[in-house]
MIMARLO-867138 format. One record per residue (C-alpha): residue number from 1; residue in three letters; chain; y, x, z. Coordinates in Angstrom, 3 decimals, padded with zeros to 6 digits, always signed. Each point is the difference from the previous one (the first is absolute). Layout:
% MIMARLO-867138
NUM; ALA; A; Y; X; Z
...
% end
This chain:
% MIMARLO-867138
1; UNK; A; +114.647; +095.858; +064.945
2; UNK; A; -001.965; -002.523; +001.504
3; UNK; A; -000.127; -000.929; +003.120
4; UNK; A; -003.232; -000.830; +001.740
5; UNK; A; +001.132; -001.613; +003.522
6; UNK; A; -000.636; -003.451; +000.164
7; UNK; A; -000.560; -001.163; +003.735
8; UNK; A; -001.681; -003.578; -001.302
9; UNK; A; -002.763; +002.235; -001.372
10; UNK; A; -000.891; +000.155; +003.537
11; UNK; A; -001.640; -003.475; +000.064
12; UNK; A; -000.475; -000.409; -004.164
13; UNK; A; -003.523; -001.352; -001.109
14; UNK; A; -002.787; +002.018; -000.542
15; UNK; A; +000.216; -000.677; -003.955
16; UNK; A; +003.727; +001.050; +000.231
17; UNK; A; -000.886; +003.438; +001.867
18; UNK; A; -002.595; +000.969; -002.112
19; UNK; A; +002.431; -001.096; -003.270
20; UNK; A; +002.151; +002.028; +001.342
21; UNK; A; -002.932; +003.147; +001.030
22; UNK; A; -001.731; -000.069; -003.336
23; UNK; A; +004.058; +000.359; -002.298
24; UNK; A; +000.998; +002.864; +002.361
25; UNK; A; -003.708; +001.579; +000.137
26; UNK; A; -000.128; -000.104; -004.024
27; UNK; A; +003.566; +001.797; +000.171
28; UNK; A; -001.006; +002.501; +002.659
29; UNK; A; -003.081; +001.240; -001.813
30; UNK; A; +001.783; +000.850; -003.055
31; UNK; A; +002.820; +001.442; +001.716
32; UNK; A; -002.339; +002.640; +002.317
33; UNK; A; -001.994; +000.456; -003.506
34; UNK; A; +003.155; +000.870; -001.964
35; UNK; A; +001.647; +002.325; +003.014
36; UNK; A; -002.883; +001.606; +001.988
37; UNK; A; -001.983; +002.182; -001.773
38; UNK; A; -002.506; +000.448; +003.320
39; UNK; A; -000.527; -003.321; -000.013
40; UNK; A; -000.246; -000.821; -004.047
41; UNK; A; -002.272; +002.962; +000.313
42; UNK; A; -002.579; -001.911; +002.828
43; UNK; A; +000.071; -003.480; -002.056
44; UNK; A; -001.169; +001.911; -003.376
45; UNK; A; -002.695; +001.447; +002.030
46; UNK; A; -000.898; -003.412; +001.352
47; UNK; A; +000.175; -001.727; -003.607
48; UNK; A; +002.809; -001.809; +000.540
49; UNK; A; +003.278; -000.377; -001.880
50; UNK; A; +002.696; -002.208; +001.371
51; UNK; A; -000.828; -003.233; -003.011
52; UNK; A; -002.675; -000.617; +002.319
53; UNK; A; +001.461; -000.782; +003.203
54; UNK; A; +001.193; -003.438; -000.490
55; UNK; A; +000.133; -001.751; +003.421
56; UNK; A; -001.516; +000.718; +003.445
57; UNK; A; -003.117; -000.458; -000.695
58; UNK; A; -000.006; +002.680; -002.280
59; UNK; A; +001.069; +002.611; +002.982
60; UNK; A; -003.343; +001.309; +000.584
61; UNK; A; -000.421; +001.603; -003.398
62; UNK; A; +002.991; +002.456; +001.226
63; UNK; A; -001.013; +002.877; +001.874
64; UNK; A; +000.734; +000.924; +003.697
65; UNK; A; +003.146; +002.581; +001.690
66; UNK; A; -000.872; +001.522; +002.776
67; UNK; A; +001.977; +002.387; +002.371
68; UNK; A; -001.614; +003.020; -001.328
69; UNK; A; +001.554; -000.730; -003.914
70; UNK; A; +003.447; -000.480; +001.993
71; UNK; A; -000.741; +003.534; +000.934
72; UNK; A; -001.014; +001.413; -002.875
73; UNK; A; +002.908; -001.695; -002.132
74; UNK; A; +002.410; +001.836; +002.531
75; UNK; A; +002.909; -000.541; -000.464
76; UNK; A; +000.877; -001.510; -003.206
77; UNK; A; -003.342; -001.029; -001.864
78; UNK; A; -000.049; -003.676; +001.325
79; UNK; A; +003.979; -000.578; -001.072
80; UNK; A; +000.699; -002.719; -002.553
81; UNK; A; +003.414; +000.162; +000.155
82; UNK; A; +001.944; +003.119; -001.331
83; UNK; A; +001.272; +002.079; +002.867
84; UNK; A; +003.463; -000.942; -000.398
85; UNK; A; -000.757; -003.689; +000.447
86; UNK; A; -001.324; +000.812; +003.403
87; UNK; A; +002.589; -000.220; +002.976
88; UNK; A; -002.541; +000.969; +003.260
89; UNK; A; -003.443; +000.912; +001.416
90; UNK; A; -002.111; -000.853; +002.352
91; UNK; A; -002.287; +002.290; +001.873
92; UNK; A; -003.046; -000.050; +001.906
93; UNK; A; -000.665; +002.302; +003.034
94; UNK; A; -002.374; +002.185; -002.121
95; UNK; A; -002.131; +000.884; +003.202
96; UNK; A; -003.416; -000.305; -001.896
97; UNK; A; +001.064; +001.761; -002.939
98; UNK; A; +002.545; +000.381; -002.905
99; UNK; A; +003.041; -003.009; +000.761
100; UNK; A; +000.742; -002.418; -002.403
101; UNK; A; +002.892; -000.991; -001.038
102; UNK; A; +000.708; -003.503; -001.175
103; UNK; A; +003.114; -000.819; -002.485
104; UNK; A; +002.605; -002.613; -000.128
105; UNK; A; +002.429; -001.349; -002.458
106; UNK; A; +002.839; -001.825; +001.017
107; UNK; A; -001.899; -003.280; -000.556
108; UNK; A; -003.225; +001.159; +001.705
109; UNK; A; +002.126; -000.070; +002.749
110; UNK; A; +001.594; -002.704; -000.352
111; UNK; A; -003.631; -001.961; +000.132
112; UNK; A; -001.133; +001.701; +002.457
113; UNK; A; +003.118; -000.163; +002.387
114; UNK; A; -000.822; -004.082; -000.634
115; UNK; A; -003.787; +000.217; +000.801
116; UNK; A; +001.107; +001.197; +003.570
117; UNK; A; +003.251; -002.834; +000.177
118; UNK; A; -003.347; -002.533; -000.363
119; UNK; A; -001.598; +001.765; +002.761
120; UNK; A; +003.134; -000.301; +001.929
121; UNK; A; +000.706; -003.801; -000.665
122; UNK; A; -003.601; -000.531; +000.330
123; UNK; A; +000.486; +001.332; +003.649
124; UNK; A; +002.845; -002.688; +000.465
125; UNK; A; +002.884; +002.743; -001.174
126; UNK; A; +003.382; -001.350; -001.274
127; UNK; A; +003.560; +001.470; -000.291
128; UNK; A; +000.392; -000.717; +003.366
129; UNK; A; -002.207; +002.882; +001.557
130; UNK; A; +000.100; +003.446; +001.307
131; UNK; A; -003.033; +001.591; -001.877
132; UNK; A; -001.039; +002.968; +002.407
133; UNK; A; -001.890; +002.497; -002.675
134; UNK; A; -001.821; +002.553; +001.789
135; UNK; A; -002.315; +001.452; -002.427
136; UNK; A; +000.718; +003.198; -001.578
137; UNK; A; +002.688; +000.794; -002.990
138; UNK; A; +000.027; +002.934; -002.386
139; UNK; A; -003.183; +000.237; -002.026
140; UNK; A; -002.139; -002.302; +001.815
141; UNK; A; +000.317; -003.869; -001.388
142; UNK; A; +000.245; -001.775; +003.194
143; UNK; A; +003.210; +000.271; +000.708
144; UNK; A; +001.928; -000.432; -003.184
145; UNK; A; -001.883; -002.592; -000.351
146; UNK; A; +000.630; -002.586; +002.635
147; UNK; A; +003.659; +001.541; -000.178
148; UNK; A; +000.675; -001.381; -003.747
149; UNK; A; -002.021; -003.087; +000.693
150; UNK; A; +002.322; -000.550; +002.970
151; UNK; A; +002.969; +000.454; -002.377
152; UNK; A; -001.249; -002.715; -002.460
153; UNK; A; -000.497; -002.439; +003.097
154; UNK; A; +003.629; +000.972; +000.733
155; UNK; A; -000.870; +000.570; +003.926
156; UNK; A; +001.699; +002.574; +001.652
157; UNK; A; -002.201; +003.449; +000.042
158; UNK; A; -000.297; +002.554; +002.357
159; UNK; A; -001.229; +003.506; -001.857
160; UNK; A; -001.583; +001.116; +003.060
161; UNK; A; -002.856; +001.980; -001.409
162; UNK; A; -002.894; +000.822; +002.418
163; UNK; A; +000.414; +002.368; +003.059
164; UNK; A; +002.608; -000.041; +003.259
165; UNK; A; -001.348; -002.731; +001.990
166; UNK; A; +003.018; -000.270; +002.349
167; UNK; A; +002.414; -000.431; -003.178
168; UNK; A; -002.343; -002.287; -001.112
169; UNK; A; +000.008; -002.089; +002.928
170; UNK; A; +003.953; -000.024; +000.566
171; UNK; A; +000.317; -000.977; -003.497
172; UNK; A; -002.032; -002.863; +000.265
173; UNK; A; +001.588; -000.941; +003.001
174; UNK; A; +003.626; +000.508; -000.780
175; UNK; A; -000.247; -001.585; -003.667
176; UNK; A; -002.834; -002.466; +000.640
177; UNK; A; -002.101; +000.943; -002.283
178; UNK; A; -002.253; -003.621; -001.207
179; UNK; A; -002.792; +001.482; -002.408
180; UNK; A; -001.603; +003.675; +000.961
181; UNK; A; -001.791; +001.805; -003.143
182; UNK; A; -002.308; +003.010; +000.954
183; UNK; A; -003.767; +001.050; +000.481
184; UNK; A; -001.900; -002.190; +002.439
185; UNK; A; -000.489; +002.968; +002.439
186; UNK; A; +003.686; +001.150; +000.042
187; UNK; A; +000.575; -003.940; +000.691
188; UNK; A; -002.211; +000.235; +002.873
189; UNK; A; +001.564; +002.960; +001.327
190; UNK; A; +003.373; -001.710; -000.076
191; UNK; A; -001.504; -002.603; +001.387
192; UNK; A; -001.271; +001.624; +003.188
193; UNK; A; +002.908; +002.092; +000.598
194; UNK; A; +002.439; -002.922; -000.245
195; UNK; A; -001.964; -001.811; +002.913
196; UNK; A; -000.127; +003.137; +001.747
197; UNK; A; +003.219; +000.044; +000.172
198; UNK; A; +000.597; -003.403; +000.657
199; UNK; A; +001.849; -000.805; -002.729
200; UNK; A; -002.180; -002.771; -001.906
201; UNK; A; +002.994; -002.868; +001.118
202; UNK; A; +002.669; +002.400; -001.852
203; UNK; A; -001.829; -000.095; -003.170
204; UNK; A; +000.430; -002.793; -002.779
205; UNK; A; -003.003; +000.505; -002.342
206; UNK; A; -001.820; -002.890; -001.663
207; UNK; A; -002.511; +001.332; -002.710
208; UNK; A; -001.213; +003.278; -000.814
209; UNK; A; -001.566; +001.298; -003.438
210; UNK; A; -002.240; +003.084; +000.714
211; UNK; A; -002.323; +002.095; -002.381
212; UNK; A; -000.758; +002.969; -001.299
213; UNK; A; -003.072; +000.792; +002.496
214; UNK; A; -003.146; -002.304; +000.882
215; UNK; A; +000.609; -002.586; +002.921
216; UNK; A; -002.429; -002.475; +001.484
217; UNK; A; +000.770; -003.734; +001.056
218; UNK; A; -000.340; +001.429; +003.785
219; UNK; A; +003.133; +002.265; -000.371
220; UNK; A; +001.677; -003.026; -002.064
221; UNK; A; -000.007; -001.651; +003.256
222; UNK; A; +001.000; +002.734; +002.066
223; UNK; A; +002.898; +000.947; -002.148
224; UNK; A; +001.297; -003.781; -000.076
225; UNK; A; -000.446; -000.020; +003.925
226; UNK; A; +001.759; +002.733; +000.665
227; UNK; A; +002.561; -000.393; -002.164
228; UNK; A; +000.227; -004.107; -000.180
229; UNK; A; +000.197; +000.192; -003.503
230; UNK; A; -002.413; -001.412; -003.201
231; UNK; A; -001.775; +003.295; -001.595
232; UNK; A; -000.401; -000.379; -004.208
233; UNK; A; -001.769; +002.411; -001.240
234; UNK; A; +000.945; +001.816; -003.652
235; UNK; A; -001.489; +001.830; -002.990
236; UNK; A; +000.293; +002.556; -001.841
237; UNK; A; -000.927; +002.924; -001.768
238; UNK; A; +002.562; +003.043; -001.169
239; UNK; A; -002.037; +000.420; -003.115
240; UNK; A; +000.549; -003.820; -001.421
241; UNK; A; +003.885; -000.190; +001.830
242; UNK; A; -000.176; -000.293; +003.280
243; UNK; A; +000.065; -002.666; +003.051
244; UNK; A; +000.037; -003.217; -001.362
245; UNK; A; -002.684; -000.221; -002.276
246; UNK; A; -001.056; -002.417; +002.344
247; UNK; A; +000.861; -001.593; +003.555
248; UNK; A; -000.544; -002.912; +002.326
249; UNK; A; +001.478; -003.053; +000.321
250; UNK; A; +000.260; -002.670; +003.674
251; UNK; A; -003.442; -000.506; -000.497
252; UNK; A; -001.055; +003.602; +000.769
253; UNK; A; -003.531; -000.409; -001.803
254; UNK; A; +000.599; +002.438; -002.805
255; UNK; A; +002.495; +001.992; -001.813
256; UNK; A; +000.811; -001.884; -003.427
257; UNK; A; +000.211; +002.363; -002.967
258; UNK; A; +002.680; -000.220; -002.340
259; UNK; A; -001.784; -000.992; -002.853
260; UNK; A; +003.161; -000.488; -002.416
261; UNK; A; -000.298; +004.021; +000.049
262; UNK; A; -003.619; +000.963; +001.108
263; UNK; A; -002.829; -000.949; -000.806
264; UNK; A; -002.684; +000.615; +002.929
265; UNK; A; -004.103; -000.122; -000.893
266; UNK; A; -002.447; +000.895; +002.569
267; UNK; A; -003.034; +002.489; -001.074
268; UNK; A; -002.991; +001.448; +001.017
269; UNK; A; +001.158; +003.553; +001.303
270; UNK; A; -003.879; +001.253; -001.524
271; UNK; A; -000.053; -001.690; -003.145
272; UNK; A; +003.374; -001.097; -001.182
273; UNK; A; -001.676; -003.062; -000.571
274; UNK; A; +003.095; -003.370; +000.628
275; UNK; A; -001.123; -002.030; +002.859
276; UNK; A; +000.648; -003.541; +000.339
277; UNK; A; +002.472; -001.413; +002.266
278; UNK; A; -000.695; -000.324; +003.484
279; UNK; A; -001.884; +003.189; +000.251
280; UNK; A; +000.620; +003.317; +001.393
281; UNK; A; +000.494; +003.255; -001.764
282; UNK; A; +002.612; +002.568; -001.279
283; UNK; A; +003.416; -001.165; -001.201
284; UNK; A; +001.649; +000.623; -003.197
285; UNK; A; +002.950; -000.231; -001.319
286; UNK; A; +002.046; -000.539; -003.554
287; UNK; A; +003.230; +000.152; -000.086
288; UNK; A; +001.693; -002.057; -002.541
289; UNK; A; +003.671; +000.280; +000.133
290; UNK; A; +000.306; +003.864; +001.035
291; UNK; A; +002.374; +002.539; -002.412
292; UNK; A; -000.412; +003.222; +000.489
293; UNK; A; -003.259; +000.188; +002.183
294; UNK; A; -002.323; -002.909; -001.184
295; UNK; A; -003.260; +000.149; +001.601
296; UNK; A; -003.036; -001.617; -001.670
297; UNK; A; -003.013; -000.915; +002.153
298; UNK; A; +000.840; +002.279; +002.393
299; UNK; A; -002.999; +000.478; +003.056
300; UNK; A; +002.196; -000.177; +003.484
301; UNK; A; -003.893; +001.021; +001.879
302; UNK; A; +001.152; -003.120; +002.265
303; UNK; A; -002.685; -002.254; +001.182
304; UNK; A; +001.244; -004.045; +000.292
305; UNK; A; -000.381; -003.293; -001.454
306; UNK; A; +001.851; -002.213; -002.268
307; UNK; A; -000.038; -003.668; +000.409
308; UNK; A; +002.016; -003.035; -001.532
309; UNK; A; -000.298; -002.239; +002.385
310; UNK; A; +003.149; -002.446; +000.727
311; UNK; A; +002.385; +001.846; +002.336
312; UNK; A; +002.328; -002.525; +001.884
313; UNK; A; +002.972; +002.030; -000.836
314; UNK; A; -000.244; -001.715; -003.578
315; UNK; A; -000.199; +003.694; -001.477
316; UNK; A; -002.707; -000.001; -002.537
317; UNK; A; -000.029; +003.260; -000.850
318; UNK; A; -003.894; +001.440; +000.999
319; UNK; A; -000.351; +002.096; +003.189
320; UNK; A; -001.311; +002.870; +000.884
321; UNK; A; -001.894; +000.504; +003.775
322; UNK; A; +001.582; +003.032; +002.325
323; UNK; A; -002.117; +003.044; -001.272
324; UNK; A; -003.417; +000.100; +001.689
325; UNK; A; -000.327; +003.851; -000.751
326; UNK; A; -000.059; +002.845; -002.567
327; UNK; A; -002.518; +000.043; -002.835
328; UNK; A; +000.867; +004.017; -000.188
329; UNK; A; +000.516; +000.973; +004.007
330; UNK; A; -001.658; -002.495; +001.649
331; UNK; A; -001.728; +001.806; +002.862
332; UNK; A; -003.760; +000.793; -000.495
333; UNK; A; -001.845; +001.174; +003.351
334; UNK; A; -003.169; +000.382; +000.377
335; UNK; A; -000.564; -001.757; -003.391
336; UNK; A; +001.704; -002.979; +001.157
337; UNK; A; +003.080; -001.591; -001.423
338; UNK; A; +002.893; -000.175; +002.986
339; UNK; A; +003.944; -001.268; -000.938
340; UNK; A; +002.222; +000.884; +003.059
341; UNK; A; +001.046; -003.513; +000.007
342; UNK; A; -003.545; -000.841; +001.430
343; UNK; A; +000.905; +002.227; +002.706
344; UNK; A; +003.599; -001.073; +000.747
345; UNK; A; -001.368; -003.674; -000.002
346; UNK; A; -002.352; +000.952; +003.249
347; UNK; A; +002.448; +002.067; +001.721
348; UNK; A; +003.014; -002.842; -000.366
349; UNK; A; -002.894; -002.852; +000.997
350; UNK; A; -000.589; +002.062; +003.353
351; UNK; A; +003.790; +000.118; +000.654
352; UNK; A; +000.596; +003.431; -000.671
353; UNK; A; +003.002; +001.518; -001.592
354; UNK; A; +000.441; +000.109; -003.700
355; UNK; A; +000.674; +003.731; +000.032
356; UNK; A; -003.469; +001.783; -000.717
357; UNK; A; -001.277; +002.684; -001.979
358; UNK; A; -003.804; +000.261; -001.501
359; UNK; A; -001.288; +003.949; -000.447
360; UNK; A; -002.725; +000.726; -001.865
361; UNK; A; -002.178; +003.217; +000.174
362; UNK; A; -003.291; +001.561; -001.409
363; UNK; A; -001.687; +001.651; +002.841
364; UNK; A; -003.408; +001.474; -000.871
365; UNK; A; +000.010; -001.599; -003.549
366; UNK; A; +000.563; -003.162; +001.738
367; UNK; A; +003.042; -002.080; -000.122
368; UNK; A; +001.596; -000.798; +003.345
369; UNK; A; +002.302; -003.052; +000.552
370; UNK; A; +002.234; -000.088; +002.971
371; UNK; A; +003.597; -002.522; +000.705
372; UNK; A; +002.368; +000.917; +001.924
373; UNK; A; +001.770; -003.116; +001.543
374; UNK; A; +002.906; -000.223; +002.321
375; UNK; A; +000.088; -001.394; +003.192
376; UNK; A; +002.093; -002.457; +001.707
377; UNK; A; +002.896; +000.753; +002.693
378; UNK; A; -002.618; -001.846; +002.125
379; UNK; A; -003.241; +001.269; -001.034
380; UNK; A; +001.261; +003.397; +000.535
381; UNK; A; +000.421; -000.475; +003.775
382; UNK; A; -004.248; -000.599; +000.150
383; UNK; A; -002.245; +001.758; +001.471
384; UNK; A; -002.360; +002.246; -001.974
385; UNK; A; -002.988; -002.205; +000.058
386; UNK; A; +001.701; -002.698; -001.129
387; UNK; A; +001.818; +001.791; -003.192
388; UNK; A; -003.600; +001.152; -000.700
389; UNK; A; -001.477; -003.566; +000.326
390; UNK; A; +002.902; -001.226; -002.227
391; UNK; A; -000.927; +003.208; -003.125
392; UNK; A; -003.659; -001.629; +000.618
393; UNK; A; +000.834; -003.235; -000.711
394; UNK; A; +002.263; +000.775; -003.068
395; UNK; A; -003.059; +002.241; -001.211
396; UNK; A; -002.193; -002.618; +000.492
397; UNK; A; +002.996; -002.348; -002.054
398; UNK; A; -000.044; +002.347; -002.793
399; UNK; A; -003.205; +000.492; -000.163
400; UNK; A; -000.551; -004.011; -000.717
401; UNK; A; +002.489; +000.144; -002.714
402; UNK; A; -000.827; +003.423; -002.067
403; UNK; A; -003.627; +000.313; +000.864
404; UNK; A; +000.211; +003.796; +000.698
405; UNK; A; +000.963; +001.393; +003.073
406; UNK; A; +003.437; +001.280; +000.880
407; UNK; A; +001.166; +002.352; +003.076
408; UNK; A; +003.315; -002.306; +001.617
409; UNK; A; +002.705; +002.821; +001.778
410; UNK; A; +002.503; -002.123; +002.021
411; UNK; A; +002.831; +001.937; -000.191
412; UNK; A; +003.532; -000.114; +001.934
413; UNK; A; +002.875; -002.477; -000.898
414; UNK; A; +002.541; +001.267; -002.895
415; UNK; A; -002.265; +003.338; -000.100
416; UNK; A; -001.241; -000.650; -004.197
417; UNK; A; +002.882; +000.542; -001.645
418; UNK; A; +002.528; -002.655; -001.550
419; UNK; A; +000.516; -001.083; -003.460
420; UNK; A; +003.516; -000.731; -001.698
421; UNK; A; -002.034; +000.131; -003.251
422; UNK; A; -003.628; -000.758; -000.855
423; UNK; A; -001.931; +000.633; +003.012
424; UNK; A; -002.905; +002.964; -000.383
425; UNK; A; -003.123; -002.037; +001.196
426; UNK; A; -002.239; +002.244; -001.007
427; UNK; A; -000.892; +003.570; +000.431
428; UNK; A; -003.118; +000.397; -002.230
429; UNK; A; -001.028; +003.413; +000.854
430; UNK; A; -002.554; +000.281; -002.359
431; UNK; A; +001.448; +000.859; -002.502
432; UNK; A; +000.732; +003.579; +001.154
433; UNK; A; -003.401; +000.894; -001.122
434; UNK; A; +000.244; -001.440; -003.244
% end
């Protein structure tokens, strides 16, 4: 069988990439037309057989995947692969309806487990590090993930799964742990509780690779200053593998995609229509080396950019922007468009902690918008007034950056509860009446 890995691809030409995109895309479409009769299904209905998709620039004639035909091909209906050529699955939570389940054959993981070594070397990783993996194991992808990538790098890994801070912390201590892996708020969390404890001098980290959950720039800096490390962020999606369809490299200004296996367009989340490069709308991906669970066009409902500009890390692959939002559960108040990383941006600006939560409410058919922020050690010993002038100001903060208003609680230190997984920002309580 062949084997796809070929780190040089990293920083091939564009011609060679898309030599290489337009063979494996060819070989894909037959493949998912042959094997998936869902998908075979969708193309006739579209007018399209697989003779006419002949390069990239025929992609757009194929039609889109979105979650809800993951659901409705539950379990099996999106396999390619016979059952018995399928050695795992991958799960997602399932907390907004029916889970999917993603499949692997022994060589989709083998690909995969190399996207995330590149995300590890890309963070500086060799065979000579301790790589710390935090994230959770069992169904969810982040954790096998970085684990098997850390295998193919050869470092030393540390299975630690998420959860039991203290273990956590003695681990990383006693077996210096070099490279942590985990969600940005768990890595904040860690973070604070290691200097609370005074034990930032005992600790040996240099570079952390967090995803999984939005994070701004802000908390990029807070996470790297309390935990003198770099922070790389990573990509991924449990419906097209897993972390490690794309991830950043020292120059931190984008996540470069892996384009030897995915292809990556960038839509207009109303019309489908392809937008040029440089703009901003929904990403989409094609996955062209996949087995048993080959997506095709698949909508993620994330919001970014894609731009080719020359990265200094001599990776040519294209990048992809952190995710600005949702193009499905983007927050809509009061008719007006609001991403929680808007919010998160004013709160870490004014100093505050990067432990929050946003609750939204209809009261009187009108929605309400309220964030709950957490104070300080030292902002907790104020006085009254001065707590209040400090909600004012943050109203007034907020106010300048969503254009709508928003009621500011100050609430206690530690008193909004901690994350080992993805944090719960928001509490949209709207949706009770629904």
């Amino acid at each position: 069988m062949e084997h796809y890995y070929q780190p040089e691809i990293e920083c091939a030409s564009r011609e060679e990439i898309l030599k290489l995109q337009n063979e494996r895309l060819v070989k894909q479409v037959k493949h998912v037309y042959d094997n998936v009769p869902y998908y075979r299904k969708k193309m006739e209905e579209a007018g399209v057989v697989p003779e006419d998709i002949r390069s990239v620039e025929d992609l757009h004639k194929l039609p889109f995947l979105t979650k809800d035909d993951l659901r409705d091909a539950y379990p099996y209906g999106l396999m390619a692969k016979p059952l018995k050529d399928c050695v795992r699955i991958q799960s997602t939570s399932g907390t907004t309806g029916r889970r999917v389940v993603a499949f692997y054959t022994q060589h989709d993981l083998d690909l995969w487990e190399e996207c995330c070594a590149r995300a590890i070397m890309a963070a500086g990783g060799t065979n000579e590090d301790v790589v710390h993996v935090s994230y959770g194991y069992g169904l969810f992808t982040g954790g096998p993930g970085l684990n098997g990538g850390s295998h193919k790098v050869g470092s030393l890994t540390l299975p630690m799964s998420s959860g039991n801070t203290d273990r956590q912390i003695q681990f990383m201590c006693d077996l210096g742990s070099t490279i942590l892996c985990c969600t940005p708020s768990y890595a904040a969390y860690l973070g604070e509780t290691i200097n609370e404890r005074g034990l930032k001098d005992k600790i040996k980290l240099k570079a952390g690779i967090f995803g999984a959950e939005a994070w701004t720039e802000e908390m990029r800096r807070d996470i790297e200053k309390s935990l003198g490390i770099k922070a790389y962020d990573i990509y991924g999606l449990t419906e097209i593998s897993g972390p490690g369809v794309s991830f950043e490299c020292s120059a931190q200004t984008g996540m470069h995609v892996n384009e030897d296996h995915f292809i990556a367009e960038i839509i207009n989340p109303k019309t489908g229509e392809v937008l040029p490069e440089g703009e901003k709308g929904e990403l989409v991906f094609t996955s062209i080396t996949k087995e048993a669970f080959p997506l095709l066009r698949y909508r993620t409902r994330d919001i970014c950019v894609l731009t080719r500009e020359k990265c200094s890390c001599g990776r040519t692959h294209v990048k992809m922007t952190k995710p600005m939002g949702r193009s499905d559960d983007m927050l809509i108040i009061k008719g007006v468009n609001v991403f929680p990383s808007q919010i998160e941006t004013v709160l870490l600006n004014g100093g505050y902690a990067a432990n929050y939560q946003i609750i939204v409410d209809r009261v009187n058919n009108s929605d309400t918008l309220e964030v709950q922020v957490e104070m300080t050690t030292e902002m907790f010993s104020d006085s009254v007034s001065v707590i209040s002038k400090k909600e004012k100001e943050l109203v007034n903060a907020l106010k300048s950056m969503l254009g709508i208003y928003a009621k500011v609680k100050l609430v206690a230190p530690k008193s909004i509860a901690r994350s080992e997984g993805k944090a719960v920002r928001i509490i949209d309580r709207r949706n009770l009446y629904s």
